[in-house]
C-alpha positions as a Markdown table, in Angstrom:
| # | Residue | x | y | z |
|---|---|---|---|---|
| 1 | Unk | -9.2 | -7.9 | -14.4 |
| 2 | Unk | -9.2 | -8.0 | -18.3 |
| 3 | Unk | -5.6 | -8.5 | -19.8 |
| 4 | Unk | -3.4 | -5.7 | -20.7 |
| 5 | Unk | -2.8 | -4.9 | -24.0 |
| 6 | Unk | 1.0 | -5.1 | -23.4 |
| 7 | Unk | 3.3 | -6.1 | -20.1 |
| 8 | Unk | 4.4 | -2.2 | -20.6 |
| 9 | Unk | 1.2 | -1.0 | -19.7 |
| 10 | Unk | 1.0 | -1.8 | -16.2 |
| 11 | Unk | 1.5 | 0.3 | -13.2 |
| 12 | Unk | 4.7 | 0.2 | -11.7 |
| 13 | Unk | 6.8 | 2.1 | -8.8 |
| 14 | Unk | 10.4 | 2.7 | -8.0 |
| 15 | Unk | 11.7 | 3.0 | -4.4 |
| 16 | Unk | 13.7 | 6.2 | -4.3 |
| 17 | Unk | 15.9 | 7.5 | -0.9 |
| 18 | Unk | 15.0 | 11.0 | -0.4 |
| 19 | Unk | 12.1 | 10.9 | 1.6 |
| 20 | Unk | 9.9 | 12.3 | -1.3 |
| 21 | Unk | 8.0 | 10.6 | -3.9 |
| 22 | Unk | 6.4 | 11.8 | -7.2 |
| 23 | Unk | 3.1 | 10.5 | -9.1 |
| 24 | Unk | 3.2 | 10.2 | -12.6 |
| 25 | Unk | -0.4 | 10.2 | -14.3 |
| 26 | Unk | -0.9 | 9.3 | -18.0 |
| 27 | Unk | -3.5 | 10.4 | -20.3 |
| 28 | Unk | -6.7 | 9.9 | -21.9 |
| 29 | Unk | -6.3 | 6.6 | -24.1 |
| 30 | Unk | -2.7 | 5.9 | -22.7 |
| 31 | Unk | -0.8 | 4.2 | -20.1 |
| 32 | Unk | 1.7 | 3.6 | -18.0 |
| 33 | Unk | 4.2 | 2.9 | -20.2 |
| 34 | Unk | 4.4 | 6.8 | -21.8 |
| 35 | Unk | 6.4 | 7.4 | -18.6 |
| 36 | Unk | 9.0 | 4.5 | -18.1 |
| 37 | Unk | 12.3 | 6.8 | -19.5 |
| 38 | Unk | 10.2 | 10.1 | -17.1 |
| 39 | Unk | 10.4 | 7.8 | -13.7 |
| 40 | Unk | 14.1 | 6.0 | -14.5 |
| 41 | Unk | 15.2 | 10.0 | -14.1 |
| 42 | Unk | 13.5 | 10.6 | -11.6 |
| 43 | Unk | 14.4 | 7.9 | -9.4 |
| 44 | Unk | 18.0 | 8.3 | -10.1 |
| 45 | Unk | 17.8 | 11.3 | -8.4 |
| 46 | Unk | 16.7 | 9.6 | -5.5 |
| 47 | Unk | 12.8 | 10.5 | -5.4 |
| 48 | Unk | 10.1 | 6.9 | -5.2 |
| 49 | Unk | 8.2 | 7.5 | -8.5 |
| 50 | Unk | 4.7 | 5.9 | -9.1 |
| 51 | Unk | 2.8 | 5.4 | -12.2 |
| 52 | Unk | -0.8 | 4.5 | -11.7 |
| 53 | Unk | -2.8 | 3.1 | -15.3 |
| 54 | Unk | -6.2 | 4.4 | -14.5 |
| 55 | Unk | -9.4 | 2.4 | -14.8 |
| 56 | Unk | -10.3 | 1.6 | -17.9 |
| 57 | Unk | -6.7 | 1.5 | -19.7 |
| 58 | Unk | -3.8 | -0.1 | -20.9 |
| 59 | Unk | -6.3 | -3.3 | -21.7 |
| 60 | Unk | -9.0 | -2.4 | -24.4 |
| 61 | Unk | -11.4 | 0.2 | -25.9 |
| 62 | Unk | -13.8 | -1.3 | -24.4 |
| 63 | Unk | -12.7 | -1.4 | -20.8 |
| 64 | Unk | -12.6 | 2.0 | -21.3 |
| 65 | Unk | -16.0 | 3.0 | -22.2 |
| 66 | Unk | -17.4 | 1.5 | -18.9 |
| 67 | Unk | -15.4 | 4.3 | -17.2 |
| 68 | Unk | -15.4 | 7.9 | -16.7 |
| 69 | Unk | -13.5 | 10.4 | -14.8 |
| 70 | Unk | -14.7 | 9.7 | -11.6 |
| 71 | Unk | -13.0 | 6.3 | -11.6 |
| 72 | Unk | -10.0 | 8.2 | -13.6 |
| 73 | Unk | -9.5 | 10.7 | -9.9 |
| 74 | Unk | -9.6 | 7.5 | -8.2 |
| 75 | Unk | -7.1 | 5.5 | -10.1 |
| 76 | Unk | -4.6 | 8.8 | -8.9 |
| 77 | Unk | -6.2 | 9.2 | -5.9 |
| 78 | Unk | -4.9 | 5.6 | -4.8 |
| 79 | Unk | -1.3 | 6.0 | -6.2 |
| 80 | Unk | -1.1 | 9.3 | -4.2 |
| 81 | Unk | -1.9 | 7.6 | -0.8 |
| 82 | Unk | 0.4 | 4.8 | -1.3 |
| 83 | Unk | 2.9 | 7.3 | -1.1 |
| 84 | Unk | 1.4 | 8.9 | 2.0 |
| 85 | Unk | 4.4 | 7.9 | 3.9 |
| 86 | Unk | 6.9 | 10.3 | 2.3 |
| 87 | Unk | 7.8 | 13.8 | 3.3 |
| 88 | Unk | 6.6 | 15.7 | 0.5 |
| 89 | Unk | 4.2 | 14.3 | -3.0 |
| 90 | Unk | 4.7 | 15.5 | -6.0 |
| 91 | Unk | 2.0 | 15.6 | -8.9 |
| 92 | Unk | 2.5 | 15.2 | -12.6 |
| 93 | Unk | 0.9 | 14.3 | -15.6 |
| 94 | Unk | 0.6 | 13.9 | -19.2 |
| 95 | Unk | -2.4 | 15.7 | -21.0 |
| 96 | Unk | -5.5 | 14.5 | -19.5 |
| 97 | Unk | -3.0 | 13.3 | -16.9 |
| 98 | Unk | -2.0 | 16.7 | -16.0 |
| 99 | Unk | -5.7 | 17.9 | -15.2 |
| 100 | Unk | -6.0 | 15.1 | -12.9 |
| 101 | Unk | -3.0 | 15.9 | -11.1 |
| 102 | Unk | -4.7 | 19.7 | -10.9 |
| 103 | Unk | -8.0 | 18.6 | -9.6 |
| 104 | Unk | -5.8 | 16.9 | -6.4 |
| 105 | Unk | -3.3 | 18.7 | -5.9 |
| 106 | Unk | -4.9 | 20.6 | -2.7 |
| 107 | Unk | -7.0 | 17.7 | -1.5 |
| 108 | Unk | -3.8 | 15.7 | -1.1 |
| 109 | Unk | -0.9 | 18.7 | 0.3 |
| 110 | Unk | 1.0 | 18.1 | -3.1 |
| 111 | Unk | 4.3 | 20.0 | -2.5 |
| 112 | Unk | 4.1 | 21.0 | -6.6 |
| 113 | Unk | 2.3 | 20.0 | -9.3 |
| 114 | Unk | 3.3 | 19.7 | -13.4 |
| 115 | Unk | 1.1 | 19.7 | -16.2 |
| 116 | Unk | 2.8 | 18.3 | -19.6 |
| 117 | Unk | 0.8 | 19.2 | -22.7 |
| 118 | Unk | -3.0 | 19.3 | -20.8 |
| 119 | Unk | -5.5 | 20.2 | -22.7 |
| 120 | Unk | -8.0 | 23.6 | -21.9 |
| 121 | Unk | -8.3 | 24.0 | -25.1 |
| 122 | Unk | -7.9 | 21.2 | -28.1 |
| 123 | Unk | -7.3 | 21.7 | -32.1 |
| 124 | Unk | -10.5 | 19.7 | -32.9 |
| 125 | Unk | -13.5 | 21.8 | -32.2 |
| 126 | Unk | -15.8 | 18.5 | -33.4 |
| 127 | Unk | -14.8 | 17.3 | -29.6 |
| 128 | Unk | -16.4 | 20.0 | -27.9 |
| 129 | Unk | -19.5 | 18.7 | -29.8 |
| 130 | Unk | -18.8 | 15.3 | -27.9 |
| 131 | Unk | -22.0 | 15.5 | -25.4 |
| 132 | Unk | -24.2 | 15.2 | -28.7 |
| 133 | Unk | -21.8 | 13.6 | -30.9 |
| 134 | Unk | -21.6 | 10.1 | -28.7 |
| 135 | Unk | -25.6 | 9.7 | -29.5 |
| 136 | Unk | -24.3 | 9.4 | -33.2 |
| 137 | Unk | -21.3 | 8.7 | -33.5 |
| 138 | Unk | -20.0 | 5.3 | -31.3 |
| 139 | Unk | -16.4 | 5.5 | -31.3 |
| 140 | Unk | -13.5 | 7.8 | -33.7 |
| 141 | Unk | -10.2 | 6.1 | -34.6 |
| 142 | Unk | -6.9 | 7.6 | -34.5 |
| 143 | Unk | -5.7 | 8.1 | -38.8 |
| 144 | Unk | -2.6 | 5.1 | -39.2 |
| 145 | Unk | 0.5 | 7.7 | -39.7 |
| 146 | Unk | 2.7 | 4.8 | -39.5 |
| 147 | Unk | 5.6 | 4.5 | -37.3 |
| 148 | Unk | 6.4 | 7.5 | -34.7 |
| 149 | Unk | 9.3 | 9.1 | -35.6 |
| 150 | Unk | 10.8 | 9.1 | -32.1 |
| 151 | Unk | 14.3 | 7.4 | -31.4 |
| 152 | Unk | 14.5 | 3.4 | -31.6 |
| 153 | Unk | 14.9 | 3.2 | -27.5 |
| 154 | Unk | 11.9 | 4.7 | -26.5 |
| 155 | Unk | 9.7 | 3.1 | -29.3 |
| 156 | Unk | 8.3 | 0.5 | -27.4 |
| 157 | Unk | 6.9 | 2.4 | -25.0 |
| 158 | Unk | 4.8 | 3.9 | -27.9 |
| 159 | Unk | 1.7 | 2.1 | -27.0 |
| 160 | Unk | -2.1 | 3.2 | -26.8 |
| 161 | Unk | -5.7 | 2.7 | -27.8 |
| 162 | Unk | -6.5 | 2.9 | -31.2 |
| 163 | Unk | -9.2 | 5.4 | -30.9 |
| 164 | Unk | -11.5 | 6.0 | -28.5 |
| 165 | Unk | -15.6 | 5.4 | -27.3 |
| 166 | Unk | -17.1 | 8.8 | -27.7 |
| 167 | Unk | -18.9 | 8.4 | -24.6 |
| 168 | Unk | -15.5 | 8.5 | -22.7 |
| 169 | Unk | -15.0 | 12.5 | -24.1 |
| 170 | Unk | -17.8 | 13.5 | -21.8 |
| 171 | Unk | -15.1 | 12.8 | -18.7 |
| 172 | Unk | -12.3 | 14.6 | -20.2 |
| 173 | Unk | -14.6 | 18.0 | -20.6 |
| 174 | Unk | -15.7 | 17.3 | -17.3 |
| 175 | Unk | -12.0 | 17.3 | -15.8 |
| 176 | Unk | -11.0 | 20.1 | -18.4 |
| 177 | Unk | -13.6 | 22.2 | -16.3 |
| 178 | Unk | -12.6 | 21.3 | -12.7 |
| 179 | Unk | -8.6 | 21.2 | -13.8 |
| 180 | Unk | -9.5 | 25.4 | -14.4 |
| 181 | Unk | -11.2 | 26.1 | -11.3 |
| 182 | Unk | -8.5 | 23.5 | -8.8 |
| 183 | Unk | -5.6 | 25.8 | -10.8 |
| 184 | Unk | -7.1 | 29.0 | -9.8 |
| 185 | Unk | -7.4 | 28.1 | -6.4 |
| 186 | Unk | -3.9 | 26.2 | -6.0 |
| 187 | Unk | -1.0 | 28.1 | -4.3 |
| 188 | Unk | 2.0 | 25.9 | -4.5 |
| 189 | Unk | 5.1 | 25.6 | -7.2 |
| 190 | Unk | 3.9 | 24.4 | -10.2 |
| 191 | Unk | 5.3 | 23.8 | -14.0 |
| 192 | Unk | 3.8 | 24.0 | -17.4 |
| 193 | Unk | 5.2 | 22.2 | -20.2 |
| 194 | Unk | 3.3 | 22.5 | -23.2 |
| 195 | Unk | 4.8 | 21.5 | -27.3 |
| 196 | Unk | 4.0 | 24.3 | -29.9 |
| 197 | Unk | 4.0 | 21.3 | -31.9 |
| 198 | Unk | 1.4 | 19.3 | -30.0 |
| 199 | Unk | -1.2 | 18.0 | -32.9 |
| 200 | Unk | -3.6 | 17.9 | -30.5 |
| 201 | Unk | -3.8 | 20.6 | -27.5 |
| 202 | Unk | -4.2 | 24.0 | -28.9 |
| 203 | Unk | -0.8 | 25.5 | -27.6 |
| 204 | Unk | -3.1 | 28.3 | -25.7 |
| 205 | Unk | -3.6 | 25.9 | -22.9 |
| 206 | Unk | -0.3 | 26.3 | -21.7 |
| 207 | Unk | -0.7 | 30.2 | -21.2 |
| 208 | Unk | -4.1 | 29.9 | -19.5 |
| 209 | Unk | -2.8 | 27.5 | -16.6 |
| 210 | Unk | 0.6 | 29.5 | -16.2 |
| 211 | Unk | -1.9 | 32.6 | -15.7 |
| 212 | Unk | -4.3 | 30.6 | -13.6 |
| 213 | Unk | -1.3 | 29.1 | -11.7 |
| 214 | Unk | -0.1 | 32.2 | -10.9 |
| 215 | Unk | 3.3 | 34.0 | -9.5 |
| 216 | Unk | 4.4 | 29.9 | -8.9 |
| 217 | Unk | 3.8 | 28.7 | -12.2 |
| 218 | Unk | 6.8 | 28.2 | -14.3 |
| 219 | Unk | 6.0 | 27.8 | -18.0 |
| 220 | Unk | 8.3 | 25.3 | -20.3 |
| 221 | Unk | 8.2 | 25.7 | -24.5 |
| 222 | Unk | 9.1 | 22.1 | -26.3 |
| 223 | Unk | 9.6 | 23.6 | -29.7 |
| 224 | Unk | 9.7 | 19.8 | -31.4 |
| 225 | Unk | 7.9 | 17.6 | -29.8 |
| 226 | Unk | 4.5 | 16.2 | -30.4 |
| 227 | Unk | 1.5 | 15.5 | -27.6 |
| 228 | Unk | 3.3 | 12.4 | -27.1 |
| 229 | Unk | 6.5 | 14.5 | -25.5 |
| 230 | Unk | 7.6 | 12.4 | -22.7 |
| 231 | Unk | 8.6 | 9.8 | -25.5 |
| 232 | Unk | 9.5 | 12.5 | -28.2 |
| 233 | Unk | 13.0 | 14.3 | -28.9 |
| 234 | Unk | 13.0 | 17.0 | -25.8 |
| 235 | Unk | 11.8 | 14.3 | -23.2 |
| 236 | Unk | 15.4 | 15.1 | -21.7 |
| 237 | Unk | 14.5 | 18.4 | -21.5 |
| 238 | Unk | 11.4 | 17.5 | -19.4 |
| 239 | Unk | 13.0 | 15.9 | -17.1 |
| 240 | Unk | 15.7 | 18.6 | -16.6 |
| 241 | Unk | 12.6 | 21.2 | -15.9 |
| 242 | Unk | 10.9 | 18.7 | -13.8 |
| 243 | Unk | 13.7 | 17.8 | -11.6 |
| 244 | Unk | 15.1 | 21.3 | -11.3 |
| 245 | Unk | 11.1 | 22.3 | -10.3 |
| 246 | Unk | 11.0 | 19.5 | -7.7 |
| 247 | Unk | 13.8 | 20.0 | -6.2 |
| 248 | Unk | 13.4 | 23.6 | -4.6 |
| 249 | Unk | 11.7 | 24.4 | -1.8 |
C-alpha cells in the first residue's frame, strides 16, 4: 500500500454505545483527517463513527489518478458494512463525500443521509470541460493562499493533495450525475449543509438537493465558512445540525 502522506490521513473508527453508527466520507482530493473534530462529537454522543479514506487518497497524486469513482463507492461501500451490526447507519459526507453517501444511501437501508457542501453545480465552468480538458491538460494545482485561516486546533487536520490529475474529474461528474438521480429517489431524513461562502460549489447546489430530497430534507446556511467547513469557524454548528438530524426518528 503506498505511504500516507501524513498519520492523520488514515481511516479510523470510534466505538460508540447506542446501537447506531455513522459513516463519515471525505472528498475528492481529501482525507480522513477533514473529519477528526466531526467524529470526536459524534461519538460523544454515544453513536460508533467511521471514516473510510477512499482509494486513491491520503497518499499521493498519483495514487490517485489510477482511481475512479467506482473504487471511490467501494471504499464507502466497505466502511458501511463494517457497521452492519448496528441498529440503524447513518450517511454523511463532505463535498464529493456527500454524493457518495447519496448514491448508497438506499442500497444500504441508511436511516438518514447528510450532504455538507456537495457539489451539483461548481464555480469553475472550465471543470465541466474536464472530459476534453484531461487529453490536454495532465493535472491543475490548487493557487498557494498560504495558511488557512481556521483556528490553531483544527489546523493540522488541514491536509490534502496539492492539485489534482485531470483524468480523476471524469469520476466526480460521473457521481455528480447519479448523486441527482439516488436523491430523487430517496425517501428518508436527510440534511443539507451548504457555505454561501464555499469557493468552490456554486451555493445553488444546496437548493437543488433540498428540492430533490424532498419534504425530509432539512437545509443548513453556514454564512462563514469555506468548502473546507468541517475544519472552518461554524464546524460546531455542523455538528449541532447533524446530531439534532440523527437523532430523531
Amino acid at each position: 500500500m503506498p505511504e500516507l502522506m501524513d498519520p492523520l490521513a488514515a481511516a479510523f473508527r470510534l466505538d460508540g454505545s447506542n446501537g447506531e453508527a455513522v459513516v463519515l466520507v471525505h472528498g475528492h482530493t481529501g482525507n480522513p483527517a477533514h473529519f477528526h473534530p466531526l467524529a470526536k462529537e459524534l461519538n460523544a454522543a454515544g453513536f460508533t463513527v467511521t471514516v473510510p479514506r477512499l482509494a486513491g487518497h491520503g497518499t499521493s497524486m498519483e495514487d490517485m489518478a489510477t482511481t475512479g469513482s467506482r473504487d471511490w463507492v467501494a471504499s464507502a461501500r466497505r466502511a458501511v458494512n463494517d457497521v452492519s451490526d448496528h441498529e440503524r447507519i447513518h450517511l454523511a459526507g463532505l463535498s464529493m463525500g456527500g454524493l457518495i453517501s447519496l448514491v448508497l444511501a438506499a442500497e444500504t437501508g441508511a436511516a438518514s443521509v447528510t450532504t455538507i457542501n456537495s457539489p451539483l453545480l461548481v464555480r469553475n465552468k472550465k471543470f465541466y470541460a474536464a472530459p476534453v480538458v484531461r487529453f490536454f491538460v495532465k493535472k491543475v494545482e490548487w493557487p498557494d493562499d498560504g495558511e488557512p485561516d481556521i483556528d490553531e486546533e483544527v489546523r493540522p487536520y488541514w491536509l490534502t493533495y496539492p492539485g489534482f490529475y485531470t483524468s480523476t474529474a471524469n469520476g466526480l461528474l460521473a457521481l455528480m450525475g447519479r448523486a441527482v438521480v439516488a436523491a430523487r429517489r430517496l425517501e428518508i431524513p436527510s440534511l443539507v449543509i451548504q457555505s454561501r461562502t464555499d469557493e468552490t460549489v456554486d451555493p445553488r447546489s444546496a437548493s437543488i438537493l433540498h428540492r430533490l430530497l424532498g419534504e425530509q430534507s432539512r437545509l443548513v446556511w453556514l454564512e462563514n465558512s469555506l468548502h473546507m467547513a468541517p475544519l472552518d469557524r461554524e464546524r460546531d454548528k455542523i455538528a449541532a445540525a447533524v446530531l439534532d438530524r440523527i437523532s430523531q426518528r
